[in-house]
Backbone as ProteinMPNN parsed JSONL, in Angstrom:
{"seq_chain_A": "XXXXXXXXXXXXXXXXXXXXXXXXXXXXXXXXXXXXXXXXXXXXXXXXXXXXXXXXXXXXXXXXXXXXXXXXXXXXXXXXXXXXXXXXXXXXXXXXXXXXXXXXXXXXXXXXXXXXXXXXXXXXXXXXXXXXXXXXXXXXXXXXXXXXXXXXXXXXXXXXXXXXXXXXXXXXXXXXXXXXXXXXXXXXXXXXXXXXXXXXXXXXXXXXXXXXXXXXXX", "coords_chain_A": {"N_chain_A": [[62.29, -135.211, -56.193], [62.917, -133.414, -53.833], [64.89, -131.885, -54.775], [63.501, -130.402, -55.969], [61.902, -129.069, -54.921], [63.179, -127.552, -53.384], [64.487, -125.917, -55.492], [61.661, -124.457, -56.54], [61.638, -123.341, -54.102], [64.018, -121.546, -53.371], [63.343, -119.668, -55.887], [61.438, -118.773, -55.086], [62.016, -117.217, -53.258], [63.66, -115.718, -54.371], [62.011, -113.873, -56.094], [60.425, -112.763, -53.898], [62.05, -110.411, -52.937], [62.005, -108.764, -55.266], [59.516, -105.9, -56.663], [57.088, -105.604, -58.565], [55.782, -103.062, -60.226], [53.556, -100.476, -61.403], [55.552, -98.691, -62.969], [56.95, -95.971, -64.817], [60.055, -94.857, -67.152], [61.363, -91.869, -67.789], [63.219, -90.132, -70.298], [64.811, -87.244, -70.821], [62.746, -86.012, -70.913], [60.634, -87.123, -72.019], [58.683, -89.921, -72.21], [59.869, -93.349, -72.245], [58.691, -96.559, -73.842], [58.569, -99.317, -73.431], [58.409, -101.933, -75.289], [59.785, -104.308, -75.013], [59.867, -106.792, -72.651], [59.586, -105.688, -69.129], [60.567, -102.46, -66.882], [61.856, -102.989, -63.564], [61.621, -103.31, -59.83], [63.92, -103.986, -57.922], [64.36, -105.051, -54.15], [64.711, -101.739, -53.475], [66.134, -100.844, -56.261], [66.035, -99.758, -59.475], [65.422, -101.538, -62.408], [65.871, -101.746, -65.878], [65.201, -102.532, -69.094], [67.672, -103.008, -70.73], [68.058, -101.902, -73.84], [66.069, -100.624, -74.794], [65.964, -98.231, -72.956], [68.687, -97.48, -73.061], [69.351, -96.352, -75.878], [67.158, -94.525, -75.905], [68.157, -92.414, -74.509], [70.048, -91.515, -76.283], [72.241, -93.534, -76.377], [74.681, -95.598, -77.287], [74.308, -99.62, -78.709], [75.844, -102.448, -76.818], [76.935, -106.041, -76.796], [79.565, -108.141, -75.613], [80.574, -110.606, -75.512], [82.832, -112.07, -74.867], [83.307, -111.022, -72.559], [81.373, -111.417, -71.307], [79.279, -109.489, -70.675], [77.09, -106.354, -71.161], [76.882, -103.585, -73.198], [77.37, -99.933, -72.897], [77.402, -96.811, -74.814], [78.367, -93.301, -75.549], [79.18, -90.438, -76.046], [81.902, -90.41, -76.252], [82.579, -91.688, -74.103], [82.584, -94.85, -72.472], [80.248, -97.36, -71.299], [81.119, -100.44, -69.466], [79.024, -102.587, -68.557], [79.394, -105.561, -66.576], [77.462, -108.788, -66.828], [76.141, -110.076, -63.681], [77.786, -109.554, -61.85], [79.038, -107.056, -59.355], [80.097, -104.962, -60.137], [81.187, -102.313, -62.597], [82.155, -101.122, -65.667], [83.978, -97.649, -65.826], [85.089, -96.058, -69.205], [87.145, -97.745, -68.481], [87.464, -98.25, -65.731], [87.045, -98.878, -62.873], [83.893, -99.413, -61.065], [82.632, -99.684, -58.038], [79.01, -101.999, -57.854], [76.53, -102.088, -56.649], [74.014, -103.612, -57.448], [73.695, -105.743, -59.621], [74.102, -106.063, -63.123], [71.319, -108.007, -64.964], [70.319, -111.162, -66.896], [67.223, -111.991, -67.954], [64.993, -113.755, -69.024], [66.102, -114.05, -71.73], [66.594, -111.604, -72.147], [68.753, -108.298, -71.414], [68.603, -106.596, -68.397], [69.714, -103.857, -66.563], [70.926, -101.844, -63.984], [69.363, -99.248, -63.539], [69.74, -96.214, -62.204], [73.301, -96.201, -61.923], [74.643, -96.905, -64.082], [73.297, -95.121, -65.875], [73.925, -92.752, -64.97], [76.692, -92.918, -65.069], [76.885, -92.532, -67.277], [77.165, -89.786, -67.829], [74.246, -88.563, -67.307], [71.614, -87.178, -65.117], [69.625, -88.801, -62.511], [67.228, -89.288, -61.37], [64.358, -89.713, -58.963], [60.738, -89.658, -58.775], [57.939, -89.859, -56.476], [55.673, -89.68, -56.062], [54.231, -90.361, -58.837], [55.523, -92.465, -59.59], [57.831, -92.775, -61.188], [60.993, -92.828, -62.722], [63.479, -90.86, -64.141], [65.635, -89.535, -66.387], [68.073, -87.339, -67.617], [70.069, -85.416, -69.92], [72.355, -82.942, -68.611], [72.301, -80.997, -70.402], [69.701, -81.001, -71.872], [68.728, -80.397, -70.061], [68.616, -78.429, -68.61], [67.646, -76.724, -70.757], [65.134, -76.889, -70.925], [64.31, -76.08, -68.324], [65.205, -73.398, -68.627], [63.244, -73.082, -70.425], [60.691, -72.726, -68.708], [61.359, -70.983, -67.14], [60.858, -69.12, -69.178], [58.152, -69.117, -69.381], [56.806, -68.124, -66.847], [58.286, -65.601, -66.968], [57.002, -62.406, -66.787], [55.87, -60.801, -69.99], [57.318, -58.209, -70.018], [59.599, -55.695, -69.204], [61.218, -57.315, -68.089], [60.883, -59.84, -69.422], [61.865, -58.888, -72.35], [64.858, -58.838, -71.14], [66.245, -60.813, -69.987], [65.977, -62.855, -72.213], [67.461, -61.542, -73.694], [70.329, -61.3, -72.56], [70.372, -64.362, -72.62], [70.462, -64.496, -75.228], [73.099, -63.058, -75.189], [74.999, -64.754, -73.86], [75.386, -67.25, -74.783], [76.177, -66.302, -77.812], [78.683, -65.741, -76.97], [79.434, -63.253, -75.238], [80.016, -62.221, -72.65], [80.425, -60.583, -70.513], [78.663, -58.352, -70.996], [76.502, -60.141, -70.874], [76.063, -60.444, -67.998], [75.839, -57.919, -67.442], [72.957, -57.979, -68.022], [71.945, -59.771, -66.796], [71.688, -59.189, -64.372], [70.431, -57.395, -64.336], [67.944, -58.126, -64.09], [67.474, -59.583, -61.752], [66.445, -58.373, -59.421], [63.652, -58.553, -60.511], [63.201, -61.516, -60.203], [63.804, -61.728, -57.341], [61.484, -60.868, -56.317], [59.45, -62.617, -57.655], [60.151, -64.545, -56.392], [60.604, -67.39, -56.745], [62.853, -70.369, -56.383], [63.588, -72.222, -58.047], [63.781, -70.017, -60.244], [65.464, -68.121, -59.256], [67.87, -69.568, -58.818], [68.619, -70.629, -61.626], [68.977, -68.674, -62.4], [71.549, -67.601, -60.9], [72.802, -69.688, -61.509], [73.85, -69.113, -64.526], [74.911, -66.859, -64.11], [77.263, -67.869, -63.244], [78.023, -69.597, -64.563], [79.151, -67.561, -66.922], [80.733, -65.569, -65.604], [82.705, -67.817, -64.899], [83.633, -68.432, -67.953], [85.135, -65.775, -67.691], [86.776, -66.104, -66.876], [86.922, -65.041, -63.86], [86.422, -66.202, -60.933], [84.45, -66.415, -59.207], [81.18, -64.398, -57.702], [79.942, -61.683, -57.393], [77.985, -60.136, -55.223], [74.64, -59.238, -55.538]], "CA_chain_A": [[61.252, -134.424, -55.534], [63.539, -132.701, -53.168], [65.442, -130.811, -56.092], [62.088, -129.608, -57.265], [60.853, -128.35, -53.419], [64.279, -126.51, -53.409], [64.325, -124.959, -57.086], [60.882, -123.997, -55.972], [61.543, -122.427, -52.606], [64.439, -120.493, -54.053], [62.965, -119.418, -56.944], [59.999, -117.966, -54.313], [62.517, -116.074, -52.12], [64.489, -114.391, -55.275], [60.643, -112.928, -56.176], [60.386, -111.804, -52.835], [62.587, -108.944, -53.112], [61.303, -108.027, -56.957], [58.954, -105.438, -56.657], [56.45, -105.553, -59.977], [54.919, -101.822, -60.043], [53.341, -99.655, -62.82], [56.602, -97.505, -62.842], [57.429, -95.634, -66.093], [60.924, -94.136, -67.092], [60.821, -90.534, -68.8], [64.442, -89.603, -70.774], [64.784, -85.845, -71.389], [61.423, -85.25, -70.729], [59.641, -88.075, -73.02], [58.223, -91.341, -71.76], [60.215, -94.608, -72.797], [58.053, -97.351, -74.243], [59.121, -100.979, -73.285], [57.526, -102.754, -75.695], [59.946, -105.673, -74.737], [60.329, -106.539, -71.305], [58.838, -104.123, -68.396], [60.71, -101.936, -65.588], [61.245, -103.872, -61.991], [62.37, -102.733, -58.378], [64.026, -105.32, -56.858], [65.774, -104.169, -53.519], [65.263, -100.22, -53.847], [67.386, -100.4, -57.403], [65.132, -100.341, -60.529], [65.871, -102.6, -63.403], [65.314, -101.542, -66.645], [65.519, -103.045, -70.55], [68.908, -102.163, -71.477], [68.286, -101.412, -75.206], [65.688, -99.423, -74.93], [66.626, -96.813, -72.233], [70.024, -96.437, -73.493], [69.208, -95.715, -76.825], [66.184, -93.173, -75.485], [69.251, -91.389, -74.096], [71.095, -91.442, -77.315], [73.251, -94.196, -76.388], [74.786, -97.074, -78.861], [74.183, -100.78, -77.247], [76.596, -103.621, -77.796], [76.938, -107.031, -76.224], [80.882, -108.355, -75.268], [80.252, -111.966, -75.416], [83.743, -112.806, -74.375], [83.3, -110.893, -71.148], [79.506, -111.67, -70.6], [79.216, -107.893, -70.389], [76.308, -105.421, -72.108], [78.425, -101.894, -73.501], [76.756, -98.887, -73.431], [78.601, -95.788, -75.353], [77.777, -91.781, -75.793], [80.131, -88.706, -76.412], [83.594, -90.805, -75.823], [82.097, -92.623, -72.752], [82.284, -96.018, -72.373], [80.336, -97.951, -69.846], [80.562, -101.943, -69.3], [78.479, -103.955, -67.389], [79.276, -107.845, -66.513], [76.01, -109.877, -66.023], [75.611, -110.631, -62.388], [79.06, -108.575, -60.95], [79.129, -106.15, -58.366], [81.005, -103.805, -60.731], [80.651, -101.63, -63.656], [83.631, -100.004, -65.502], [83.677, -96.358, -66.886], [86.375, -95.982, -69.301], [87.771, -99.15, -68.069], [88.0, -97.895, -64.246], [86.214, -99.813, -61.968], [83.275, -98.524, -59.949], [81.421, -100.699, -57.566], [77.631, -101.593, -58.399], [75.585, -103.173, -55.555], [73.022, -104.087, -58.332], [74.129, -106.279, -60.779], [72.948, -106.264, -64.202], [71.043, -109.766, -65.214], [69.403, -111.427, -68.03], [65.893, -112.301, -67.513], [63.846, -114.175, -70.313], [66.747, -113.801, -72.911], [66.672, -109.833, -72.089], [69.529, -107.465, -70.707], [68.341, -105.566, -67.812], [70.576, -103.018, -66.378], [70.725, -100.855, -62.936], [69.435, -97.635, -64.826], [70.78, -95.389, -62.204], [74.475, -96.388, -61.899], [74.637, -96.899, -65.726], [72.929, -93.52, -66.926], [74.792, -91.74, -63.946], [78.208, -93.184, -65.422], [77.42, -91.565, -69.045], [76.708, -88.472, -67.014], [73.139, -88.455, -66.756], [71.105, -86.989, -63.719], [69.022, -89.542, -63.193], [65.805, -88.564, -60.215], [62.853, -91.207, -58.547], [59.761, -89.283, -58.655], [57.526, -91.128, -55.583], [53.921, -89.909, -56.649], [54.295, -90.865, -60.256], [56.178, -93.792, -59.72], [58.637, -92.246, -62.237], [62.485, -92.525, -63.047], [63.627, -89.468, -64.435], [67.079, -89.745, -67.023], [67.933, -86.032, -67.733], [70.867, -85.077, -69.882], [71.79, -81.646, -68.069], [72.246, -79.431, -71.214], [68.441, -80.866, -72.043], [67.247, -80.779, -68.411], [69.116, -76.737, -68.54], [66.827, -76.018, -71.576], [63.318, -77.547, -70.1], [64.448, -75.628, -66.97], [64.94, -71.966, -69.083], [61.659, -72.517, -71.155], [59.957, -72.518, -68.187], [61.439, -69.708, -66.803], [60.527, -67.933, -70.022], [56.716, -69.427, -69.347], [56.788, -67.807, -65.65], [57.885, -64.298, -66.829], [55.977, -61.249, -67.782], [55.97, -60.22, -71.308], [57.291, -56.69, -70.13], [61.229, -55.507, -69.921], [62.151, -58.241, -67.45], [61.208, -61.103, -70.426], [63.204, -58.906, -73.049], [65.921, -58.547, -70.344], [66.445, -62.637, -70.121], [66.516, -63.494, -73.698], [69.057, -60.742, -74.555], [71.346, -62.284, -71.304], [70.343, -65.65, -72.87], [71.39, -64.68, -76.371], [74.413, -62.643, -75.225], [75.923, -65.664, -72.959], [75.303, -68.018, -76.272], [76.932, -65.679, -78.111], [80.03, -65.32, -76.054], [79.608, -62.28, -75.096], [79.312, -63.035, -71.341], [80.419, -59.123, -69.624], [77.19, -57.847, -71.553], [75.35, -60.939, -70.462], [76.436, -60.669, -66.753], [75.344, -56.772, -66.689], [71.891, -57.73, -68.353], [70.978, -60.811, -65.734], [71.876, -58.38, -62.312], [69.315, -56.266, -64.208], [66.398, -58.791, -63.776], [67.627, -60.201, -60.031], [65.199, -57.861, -58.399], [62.22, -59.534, -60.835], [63.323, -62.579, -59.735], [63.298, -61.991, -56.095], [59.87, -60.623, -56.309], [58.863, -63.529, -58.309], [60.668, -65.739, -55.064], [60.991, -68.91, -57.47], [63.604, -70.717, -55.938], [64.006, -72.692, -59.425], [64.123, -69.166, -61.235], [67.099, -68.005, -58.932], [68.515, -71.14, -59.4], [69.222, -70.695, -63.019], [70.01, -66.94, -62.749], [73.132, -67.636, -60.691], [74.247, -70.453, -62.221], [73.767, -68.757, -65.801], [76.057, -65.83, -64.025], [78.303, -68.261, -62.616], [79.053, -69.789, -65.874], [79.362, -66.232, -67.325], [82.496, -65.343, -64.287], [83.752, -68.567, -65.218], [84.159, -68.273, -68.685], [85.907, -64.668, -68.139], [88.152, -66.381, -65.397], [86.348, -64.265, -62.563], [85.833, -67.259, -60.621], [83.266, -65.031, -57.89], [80.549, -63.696, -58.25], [80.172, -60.287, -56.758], [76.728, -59.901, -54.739], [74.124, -57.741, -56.314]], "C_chain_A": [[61.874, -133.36, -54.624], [64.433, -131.698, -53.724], [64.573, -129.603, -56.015], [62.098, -128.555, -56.23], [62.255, -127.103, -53.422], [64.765, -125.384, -54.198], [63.314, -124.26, -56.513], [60.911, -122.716, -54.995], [62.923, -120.952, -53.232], [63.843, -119.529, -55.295], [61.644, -118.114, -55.834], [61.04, -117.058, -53.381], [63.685, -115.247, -53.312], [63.223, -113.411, -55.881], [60.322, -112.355, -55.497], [60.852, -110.39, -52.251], [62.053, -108.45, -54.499], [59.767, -107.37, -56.923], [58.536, -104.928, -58.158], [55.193, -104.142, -59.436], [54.736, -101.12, -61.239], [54.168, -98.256, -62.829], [56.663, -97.249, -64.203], [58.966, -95.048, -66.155], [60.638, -93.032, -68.333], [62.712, -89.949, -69.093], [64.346, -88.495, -71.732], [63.687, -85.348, -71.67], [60.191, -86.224, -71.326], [59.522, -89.557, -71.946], [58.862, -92.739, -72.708], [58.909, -95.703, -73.258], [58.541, -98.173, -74.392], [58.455, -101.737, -73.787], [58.429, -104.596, -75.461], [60.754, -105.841, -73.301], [59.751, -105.291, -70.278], [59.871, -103.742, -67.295], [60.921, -102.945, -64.307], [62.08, -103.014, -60.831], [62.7, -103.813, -57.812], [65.368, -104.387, -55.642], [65.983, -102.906, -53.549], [65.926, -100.09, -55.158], [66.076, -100.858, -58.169], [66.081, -100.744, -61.632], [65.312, -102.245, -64.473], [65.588, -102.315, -68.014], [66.669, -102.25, -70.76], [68.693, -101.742, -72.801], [67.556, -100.148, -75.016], [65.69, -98.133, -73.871], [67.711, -96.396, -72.452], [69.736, -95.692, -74.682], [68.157, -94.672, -76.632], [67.167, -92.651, -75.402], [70.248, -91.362, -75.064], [72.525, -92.346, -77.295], [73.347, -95.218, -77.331], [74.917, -98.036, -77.642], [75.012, -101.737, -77.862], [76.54, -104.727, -76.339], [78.3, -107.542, -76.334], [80.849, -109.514, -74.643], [81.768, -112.466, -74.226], [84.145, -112.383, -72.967], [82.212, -111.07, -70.486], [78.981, -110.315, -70.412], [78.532, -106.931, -71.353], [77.642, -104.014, -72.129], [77.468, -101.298, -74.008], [77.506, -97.557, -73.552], [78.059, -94.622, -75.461], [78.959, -90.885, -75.085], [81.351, -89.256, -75.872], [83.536, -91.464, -74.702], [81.582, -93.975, -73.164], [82.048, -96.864, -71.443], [80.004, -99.835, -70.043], [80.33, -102.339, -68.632], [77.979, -105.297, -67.243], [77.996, -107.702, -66.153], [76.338, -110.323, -64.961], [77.092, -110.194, -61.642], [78.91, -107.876, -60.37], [79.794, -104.912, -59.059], [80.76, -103.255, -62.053], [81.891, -101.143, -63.771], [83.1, -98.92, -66.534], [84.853, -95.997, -67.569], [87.223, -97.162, -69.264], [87.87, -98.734, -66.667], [86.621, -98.462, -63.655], [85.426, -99.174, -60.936], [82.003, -99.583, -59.44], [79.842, -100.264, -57.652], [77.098, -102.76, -57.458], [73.977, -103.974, -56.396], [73.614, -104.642, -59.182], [73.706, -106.497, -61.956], [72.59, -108.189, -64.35], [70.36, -109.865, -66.312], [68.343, -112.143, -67.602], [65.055, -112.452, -69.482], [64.536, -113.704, -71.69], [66.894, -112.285, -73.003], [67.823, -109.567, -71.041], [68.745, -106.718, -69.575], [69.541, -104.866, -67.171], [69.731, -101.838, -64.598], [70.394, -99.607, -63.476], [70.762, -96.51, -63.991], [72.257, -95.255, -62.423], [74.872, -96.389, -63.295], [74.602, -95.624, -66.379], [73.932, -92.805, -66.145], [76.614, -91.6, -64.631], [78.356, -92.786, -67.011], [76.969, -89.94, -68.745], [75.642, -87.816, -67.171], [73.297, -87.614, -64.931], [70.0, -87.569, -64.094], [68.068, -88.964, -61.45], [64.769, -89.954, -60.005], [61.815, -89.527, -57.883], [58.696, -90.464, -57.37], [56.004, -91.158, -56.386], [53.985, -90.703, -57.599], [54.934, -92.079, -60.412], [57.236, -93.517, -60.761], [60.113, -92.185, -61.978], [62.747, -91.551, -63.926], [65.186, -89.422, -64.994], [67.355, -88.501, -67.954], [69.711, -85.894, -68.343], [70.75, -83.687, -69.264], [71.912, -80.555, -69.047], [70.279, -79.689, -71.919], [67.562, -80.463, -71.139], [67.606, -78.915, -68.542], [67.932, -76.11, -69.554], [65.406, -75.898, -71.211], [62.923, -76.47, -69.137], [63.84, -73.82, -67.676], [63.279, -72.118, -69.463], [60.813, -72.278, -70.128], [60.125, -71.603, -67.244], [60.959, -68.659, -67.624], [59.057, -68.251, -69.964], [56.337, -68.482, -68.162], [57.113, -65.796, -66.519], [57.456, -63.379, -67.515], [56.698, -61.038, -69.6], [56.168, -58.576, -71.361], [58.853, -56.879, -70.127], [61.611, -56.805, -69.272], [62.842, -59.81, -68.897], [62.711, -60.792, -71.7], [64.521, -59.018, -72.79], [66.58, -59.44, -70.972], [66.804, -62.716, -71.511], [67.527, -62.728, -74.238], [69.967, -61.218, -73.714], [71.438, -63.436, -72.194], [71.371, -65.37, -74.247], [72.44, -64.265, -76.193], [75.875, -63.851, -74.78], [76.43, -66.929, -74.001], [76.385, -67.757, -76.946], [78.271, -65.754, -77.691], [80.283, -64.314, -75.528], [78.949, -61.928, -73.506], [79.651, -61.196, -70.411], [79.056, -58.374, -69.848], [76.056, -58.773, -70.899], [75.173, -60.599, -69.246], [75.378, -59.341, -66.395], [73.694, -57.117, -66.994], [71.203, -59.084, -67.342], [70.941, -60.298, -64.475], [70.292, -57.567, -62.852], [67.768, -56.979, -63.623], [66.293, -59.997, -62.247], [66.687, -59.432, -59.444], [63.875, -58.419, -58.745], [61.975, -60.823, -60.21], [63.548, -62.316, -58.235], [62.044, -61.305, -55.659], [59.047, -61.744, -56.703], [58.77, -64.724, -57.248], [60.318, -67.062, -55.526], [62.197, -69.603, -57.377], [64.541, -71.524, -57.279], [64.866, -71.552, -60.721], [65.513, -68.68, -61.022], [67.895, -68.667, -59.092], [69.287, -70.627, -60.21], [69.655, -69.389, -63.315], [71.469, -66.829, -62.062], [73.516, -68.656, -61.285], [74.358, -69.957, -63.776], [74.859, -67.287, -65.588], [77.29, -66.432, -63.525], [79.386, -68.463, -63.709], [79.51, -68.551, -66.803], [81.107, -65.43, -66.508], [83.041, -66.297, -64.943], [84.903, -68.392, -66.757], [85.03, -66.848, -68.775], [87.034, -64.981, -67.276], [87.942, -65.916, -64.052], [85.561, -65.369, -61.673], [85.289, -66.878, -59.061], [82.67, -64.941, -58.393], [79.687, -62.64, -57.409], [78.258, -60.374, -56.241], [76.014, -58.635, -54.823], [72.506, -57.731, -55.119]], "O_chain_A": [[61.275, -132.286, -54.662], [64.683, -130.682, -53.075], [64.777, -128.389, -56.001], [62.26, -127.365, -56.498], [62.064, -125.888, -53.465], [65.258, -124.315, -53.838], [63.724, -123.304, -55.855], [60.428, -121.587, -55.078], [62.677, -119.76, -53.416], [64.294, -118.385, -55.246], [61.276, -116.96, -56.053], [60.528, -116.103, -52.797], [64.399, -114.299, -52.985], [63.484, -112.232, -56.119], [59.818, -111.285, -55.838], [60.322, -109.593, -51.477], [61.596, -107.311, -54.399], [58.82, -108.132, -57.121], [59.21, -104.164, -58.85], [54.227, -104.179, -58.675], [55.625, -101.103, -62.09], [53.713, -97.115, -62.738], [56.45, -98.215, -64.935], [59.284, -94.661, -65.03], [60.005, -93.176, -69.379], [63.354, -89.444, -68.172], [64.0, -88.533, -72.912], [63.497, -84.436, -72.475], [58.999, -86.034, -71.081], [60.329, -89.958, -71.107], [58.32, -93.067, -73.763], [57.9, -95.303, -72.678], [59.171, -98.257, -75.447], [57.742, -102.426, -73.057], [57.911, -105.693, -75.664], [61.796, -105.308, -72.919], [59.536, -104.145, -70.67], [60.175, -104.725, -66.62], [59.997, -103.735, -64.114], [63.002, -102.225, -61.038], [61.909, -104.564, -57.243], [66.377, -103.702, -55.811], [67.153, -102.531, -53.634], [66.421, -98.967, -55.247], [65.304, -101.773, -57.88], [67.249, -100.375, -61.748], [64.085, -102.305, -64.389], [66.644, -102.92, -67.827], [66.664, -101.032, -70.938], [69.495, -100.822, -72.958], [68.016, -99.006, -75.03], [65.325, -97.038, -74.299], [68.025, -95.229, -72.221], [69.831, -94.466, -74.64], [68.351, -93.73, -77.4], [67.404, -92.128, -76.492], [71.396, -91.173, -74.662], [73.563, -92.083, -77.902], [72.44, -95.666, -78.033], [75.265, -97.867, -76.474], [75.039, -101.946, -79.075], [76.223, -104.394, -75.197], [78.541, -107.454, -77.538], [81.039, -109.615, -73.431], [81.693, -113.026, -73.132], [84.965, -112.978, -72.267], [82.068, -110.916, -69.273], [77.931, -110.314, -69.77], [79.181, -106.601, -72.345], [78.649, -103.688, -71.5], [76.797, -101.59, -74.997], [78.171, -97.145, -72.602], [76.84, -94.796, -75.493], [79.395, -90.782, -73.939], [81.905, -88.591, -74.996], [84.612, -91.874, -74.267], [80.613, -94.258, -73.869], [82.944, -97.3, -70.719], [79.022, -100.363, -70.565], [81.142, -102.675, -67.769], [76.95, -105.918, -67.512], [77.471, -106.851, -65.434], [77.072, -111.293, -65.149], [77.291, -110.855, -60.623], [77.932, -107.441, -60.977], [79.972, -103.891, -58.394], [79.951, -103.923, -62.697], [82.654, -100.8, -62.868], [82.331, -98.996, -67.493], [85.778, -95.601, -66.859], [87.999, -97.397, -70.19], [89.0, -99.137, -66.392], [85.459, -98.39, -64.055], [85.946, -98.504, -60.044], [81.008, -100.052, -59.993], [79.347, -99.139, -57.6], [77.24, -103.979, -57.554], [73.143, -104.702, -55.857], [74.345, -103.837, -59.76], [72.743, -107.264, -61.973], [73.243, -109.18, -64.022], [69.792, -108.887, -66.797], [68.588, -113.023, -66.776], [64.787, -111.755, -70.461], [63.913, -113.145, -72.592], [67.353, -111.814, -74.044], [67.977, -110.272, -70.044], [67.975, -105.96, -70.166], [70.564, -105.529, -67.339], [68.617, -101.387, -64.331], [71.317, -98.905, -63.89], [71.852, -96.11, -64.401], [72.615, -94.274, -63.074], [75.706, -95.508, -63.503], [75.428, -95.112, -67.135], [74.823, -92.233, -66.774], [77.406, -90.657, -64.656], [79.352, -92.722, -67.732], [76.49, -89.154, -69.563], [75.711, -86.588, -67.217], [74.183, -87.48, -64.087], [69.366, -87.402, -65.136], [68.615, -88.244, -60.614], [64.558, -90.9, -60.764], [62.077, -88.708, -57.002], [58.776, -91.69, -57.448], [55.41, -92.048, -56.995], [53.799, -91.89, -57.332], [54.82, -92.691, -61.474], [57.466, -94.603, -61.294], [60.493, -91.5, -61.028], [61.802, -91.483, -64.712], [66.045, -89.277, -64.124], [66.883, -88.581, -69.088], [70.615, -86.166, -67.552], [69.665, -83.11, -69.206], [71.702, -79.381, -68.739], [69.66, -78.72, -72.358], [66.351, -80.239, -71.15], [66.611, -78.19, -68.552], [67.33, -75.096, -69.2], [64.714, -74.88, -71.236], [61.797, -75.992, -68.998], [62.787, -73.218, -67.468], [62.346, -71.488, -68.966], [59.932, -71.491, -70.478], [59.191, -71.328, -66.491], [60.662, -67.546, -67.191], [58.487, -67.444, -70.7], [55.319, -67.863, -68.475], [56.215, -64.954, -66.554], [57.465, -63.4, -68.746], [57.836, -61.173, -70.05], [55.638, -57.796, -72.152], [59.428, -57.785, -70.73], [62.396, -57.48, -69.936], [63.896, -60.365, -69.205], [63.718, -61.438, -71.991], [65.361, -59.225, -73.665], [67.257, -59.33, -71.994], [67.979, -62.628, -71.865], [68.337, -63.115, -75.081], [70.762, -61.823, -74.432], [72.569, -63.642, -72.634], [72.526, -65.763, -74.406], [73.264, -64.839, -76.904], [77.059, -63.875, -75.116], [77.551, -67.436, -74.011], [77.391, -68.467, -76.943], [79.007, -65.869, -78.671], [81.463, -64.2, -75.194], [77.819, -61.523, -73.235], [78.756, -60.849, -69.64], [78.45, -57.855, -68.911], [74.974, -58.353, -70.488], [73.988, -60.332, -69.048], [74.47, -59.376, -65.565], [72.961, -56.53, -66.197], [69.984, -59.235, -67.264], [70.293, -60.807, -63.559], [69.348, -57.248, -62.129], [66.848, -56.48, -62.975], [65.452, -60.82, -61.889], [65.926, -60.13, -58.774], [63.042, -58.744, -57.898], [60.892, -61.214, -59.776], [63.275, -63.441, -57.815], [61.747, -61.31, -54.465], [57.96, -61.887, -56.143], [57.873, -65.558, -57.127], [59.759, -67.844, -54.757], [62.827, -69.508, -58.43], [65.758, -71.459, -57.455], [65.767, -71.746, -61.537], [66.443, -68.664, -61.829], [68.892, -68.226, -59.664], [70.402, -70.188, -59.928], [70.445, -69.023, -64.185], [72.38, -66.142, -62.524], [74.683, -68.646, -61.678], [75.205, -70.644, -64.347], [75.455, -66.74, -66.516], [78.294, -65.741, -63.355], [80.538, -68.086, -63.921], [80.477, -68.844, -67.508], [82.152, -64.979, -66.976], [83.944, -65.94, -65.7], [86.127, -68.289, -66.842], [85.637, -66.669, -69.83], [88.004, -64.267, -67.023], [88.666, -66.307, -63.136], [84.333, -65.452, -61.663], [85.85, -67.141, -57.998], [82.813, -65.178, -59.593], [78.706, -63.046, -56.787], [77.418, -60.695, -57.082], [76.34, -57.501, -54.473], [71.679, -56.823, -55.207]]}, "name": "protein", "num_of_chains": 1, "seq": "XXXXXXXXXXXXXXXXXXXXXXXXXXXXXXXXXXXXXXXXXXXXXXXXXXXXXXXXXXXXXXXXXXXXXXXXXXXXXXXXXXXXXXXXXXXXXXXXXXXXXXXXXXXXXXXXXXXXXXXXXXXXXXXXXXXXXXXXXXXXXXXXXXXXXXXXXXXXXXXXXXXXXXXXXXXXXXXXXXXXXXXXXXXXXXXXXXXXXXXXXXXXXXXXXXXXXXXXXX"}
């Protein structure tokens, strides 16, 4: 009887931190669908189904019995994480994880951020929406343009942009450079903090690739 009251009482103070909320996760813009296993917050850190959020993010999933350890892989990155360790390795290099992954009801869950972050995700907590947010950045870069090309006019500034866009593509980044200074005055009329955003870093990477590692104030 005194087992039981103790199983019990623990069992009621490891639920006590596990926060059960109608959170969703959204990878590269789409909404995951956990049809096995749901989302949890325990402790500020959300907990997600390892299979299916890695593979949303194009990752391969494996299990490493002889270290107790889920393996999640994408573009030459390899991340393992022991069941119930403080640690995660990237590569094999060791990077402490104050969340530990665990198995719950025969299921993997996984720290999303520390995990996605370590296959070089940007990973975001939306508060309204209750939303996790797992963004590669050459998808989150594209999301970002289209909606710069939603925002501007259909007069020279738009043709400006897409000839910049296609020139920088291209490789042909001195042509690009002169055709994005041309549409900096649209854009500080427009005063979209998002739009400037992506117009210097779209001239940054433009300097970079010519070695001009500046970028001259227009």
């Amino acid at each position: 009887m005194k087992k039981f009251i103790i199983t019990v009482l623990f069992t009621m103070l490891m639920l006590s931190s596990v926060t059960v909320c109608a959170l969703s996760v959204e990878v590269n813009g789409r909404n995951v669908d956990f049809t096995d296993g749901a989302p949890f917050v325990e402790n500020g850190r959300t907990f997600v189904p390892l299979r299916a959020a890695a593979e949303a993010y194009g990752a391969s999933v494996g299990f490493d019995y002889t270290l107790n350890a889920a393996t999640v892989e994408k573009d030459g990155v390899k991340v393992t994480v022991p069941i119930g360790q403080a640690v995660i390795y990237r590569n094999g290099v060791e990077v402490d994880n104050d969340a530990p992954a665990r198995v719950v009801d025969s299921r993997t869950y996984l720290p999303i951020r520390i995990v996605m972050e370590a296959l070089g995700a940007q990973v975001n907590w939306i508060e309204g929406s209750q939303t996790v947010t797992v963004d590669d950045p050459d998808s989150l870069m594209i999301r970002q343009l289209e909606n710069v090309r939603n925002t501007l006019s259909a007069g020279t500034e738009w043709n400006t942009w897409n000839a910049a866009l296609s020139k920088m593509n291209s490789g042909s980044y001195s042509e690009a450079i002169d055709m994005f200074i041309k549409v900096i005055p649209f854009f500080k009329r427009d005063e979209s903090a998002n739009n400037i955003g992506l117009l210097m870093n779209n001239l940054a990477k433009c300097y970079g690739k010519l070695g001009q590692y500046h970028m001259q104030c227009h």
